[in-house]
N, C-alpha and C positions, 0 to 999 in steps of 0.2 A: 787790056783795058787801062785805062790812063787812072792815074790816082786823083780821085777828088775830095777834096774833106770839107763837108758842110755842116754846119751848126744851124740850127732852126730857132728860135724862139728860146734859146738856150736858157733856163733860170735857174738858181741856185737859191734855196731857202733853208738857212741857220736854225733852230729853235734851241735858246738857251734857257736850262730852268730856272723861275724866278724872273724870266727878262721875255720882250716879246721876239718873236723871229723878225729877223731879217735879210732882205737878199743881198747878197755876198756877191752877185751876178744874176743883173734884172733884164732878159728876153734881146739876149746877145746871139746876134743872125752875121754871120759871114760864111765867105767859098772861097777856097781857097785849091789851086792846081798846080799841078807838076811843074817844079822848078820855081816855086811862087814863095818868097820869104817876108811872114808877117812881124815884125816890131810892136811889142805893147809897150806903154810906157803910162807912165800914173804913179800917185802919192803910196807912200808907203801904206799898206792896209786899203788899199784902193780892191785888192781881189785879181791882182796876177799872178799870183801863182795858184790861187784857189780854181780859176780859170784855169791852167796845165794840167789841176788837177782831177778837175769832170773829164777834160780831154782823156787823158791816162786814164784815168778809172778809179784812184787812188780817192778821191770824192765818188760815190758816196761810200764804197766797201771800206776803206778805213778810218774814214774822216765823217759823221754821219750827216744827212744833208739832206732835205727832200728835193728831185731833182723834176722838172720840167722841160720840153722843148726836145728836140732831138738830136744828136750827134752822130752824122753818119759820114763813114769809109767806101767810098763807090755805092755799094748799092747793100752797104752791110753797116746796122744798124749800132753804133757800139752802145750803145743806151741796155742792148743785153749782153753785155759780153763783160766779163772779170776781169781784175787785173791781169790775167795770166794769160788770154785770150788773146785781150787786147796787145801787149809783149810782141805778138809777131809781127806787128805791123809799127807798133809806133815807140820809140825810143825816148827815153828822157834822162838831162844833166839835171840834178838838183842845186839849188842856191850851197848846202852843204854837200860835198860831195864823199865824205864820212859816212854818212847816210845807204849809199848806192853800191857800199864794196861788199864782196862776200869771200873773197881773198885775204889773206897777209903779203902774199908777197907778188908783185906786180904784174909777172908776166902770167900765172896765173890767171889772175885779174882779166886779162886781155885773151885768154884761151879760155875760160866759162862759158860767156854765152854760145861761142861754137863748137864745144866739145857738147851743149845742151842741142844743138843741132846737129850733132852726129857728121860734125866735114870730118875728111882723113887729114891727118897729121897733115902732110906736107900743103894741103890748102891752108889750114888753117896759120901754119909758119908764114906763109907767102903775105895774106891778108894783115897780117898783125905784122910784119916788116913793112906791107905798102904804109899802114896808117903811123907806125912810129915814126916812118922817113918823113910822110906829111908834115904832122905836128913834133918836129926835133923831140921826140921822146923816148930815144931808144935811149939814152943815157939812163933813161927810171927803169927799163929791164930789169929782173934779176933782181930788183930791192924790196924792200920792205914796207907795204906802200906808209904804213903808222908812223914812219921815220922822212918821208916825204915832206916837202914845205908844204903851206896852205895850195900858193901857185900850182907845187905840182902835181899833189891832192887832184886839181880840178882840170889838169890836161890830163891827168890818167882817164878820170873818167869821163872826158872828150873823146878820148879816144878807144876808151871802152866800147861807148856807145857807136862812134864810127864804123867799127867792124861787122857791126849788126847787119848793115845794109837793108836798113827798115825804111818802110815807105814816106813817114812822119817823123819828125824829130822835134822834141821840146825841148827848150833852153830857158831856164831862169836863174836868173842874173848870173850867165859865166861868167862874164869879165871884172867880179869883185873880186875877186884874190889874185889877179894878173896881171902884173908889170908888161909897160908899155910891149916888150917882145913880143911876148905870151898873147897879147890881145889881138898882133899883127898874125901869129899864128891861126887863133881863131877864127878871127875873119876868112885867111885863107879855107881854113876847114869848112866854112859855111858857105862861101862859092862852090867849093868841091861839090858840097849838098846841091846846091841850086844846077849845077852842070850837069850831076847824075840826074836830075829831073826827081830832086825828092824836096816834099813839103816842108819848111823848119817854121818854127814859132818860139820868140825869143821873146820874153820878159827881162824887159834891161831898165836901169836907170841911167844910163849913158848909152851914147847912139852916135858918136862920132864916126866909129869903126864900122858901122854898116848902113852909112847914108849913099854909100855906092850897090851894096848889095841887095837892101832890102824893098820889096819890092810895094806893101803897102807898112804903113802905120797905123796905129789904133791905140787914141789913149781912152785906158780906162778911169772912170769916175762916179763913187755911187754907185759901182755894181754897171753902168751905161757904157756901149762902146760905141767912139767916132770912128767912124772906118777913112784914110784919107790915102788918098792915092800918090804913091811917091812924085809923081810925073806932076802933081800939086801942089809939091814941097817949093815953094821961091821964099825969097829971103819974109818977105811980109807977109807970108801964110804961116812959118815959122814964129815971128814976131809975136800974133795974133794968139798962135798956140801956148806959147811959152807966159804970155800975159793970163790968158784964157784959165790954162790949167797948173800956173806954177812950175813952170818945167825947168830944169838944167840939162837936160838930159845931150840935148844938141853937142854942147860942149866939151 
């Protein structure tokens, strides 16, 4: 079965005490298919990552939230499924990626999630050499990741997540602690995604790096998503956008 990821009527309602609720993400509907890469983009506090994180699950089991609308994986409903459910299928880089370790020391780090799936050694070797070659990170082998810079902090766990070989993959904001290289790296990494036929979804504030790869756009505003089709992108629909919604992002 082909992977499809639909969001229905998606809402997300805050309630703070003392203050009244509001939605953080107001009856956000897309589809999204195999090898298909969405770009959000929007003001700080706009609700992109709060968005990754109804996707994950991380909203509402940690973050508490009344949730509406539906979120579904082919024909499986993630709207019931836990954080830990959810894990088998869909992947995610955090803005901090401190955050996402359970290791000290790197290659570790990169042999967890599949020793949590039970591959034998020698796959496991094979899979974590293909992704280091990918992303120039076999130099972080062997280290200590808390002794790592910010940059390589967050291609470790690019490439964490890599290995997984999950159907969906979340990104918000990799490319903030990444020097020009590091961001050409990434992009490569997120083709790779799109050629394996896997779904990525990218919360960025710059989008230069993936005006060739991704396939739609969507800024969010107010909790509201525009859905716009990259094959839409010409210089003055751009213009209109960046006037519209305040953007740099292009840039």
């Amino acid at each position: 079965m082909s992977t499809l990821l639909e969001a229905e009527h998606l809402t997300k309602i805050f309630t703070q005490r003392g203050k009244e609720s509001f939605k953080a993400v107001d009856d956000v509907s897309f589809t999204l298919k195999p090898g298909e890469t969405l770009g959000i983009v929007g003001e700080s506090g706009s609700g992109k990552s709060s968005l990754l994180k109804v996707i994950n699950g991380i909203i509402p089991e940690i973050t508490e939230a009344e949730i509406s609308g539906e979120i579904k994986l082919n024909d499986m409903r993630l709207n019931e499924m836990d954080i830990a459910q959810r894990s088998r299928y869909i992947s995610t880089v955090y803005q901090n990626p401190k955050t996402q370790f359970y290791c000290v020391e790197s290659t570790d780090e990169l042999a967890f999630p599949l020793e949590n799936r039970n591959l034998p050694k020698d796959e496991m070797v094979k899979i974590i050499k293909k992704y280091t070659e990918l992303l120039d990170t076999e130099k972080l082998l062997n280290r200590n990741i808390f002794s790592l810079s910010g940059g390589e902090k967050q291609l470790m766990a690019i490439t964490s997540v890599m290995t997984m070989d999950n159907q969906v993959y979340l990104f918000d904001e990799p490319s903030a602690s990444l020097d020009h290289h590091s961001i050409g790296l990434l992009k490569k990494c997120i083709a790779e995604l799109k050629r394996k036929g896997k779904i990525v979804i990218i919360a960025e504030h710059r989008l230069y790096y993936l005006k060739e790869i991704m396939d739609y756009l969507a800024v969010l505003k107010e909790g509201k998503l525009e859905m716009i089709s990259v094959e839409d992108l010409d210089h003055d629909k751009i213009c209109r956008l960046k006037e519209k919604y305040a953007l740099r992002s292009f840039e």
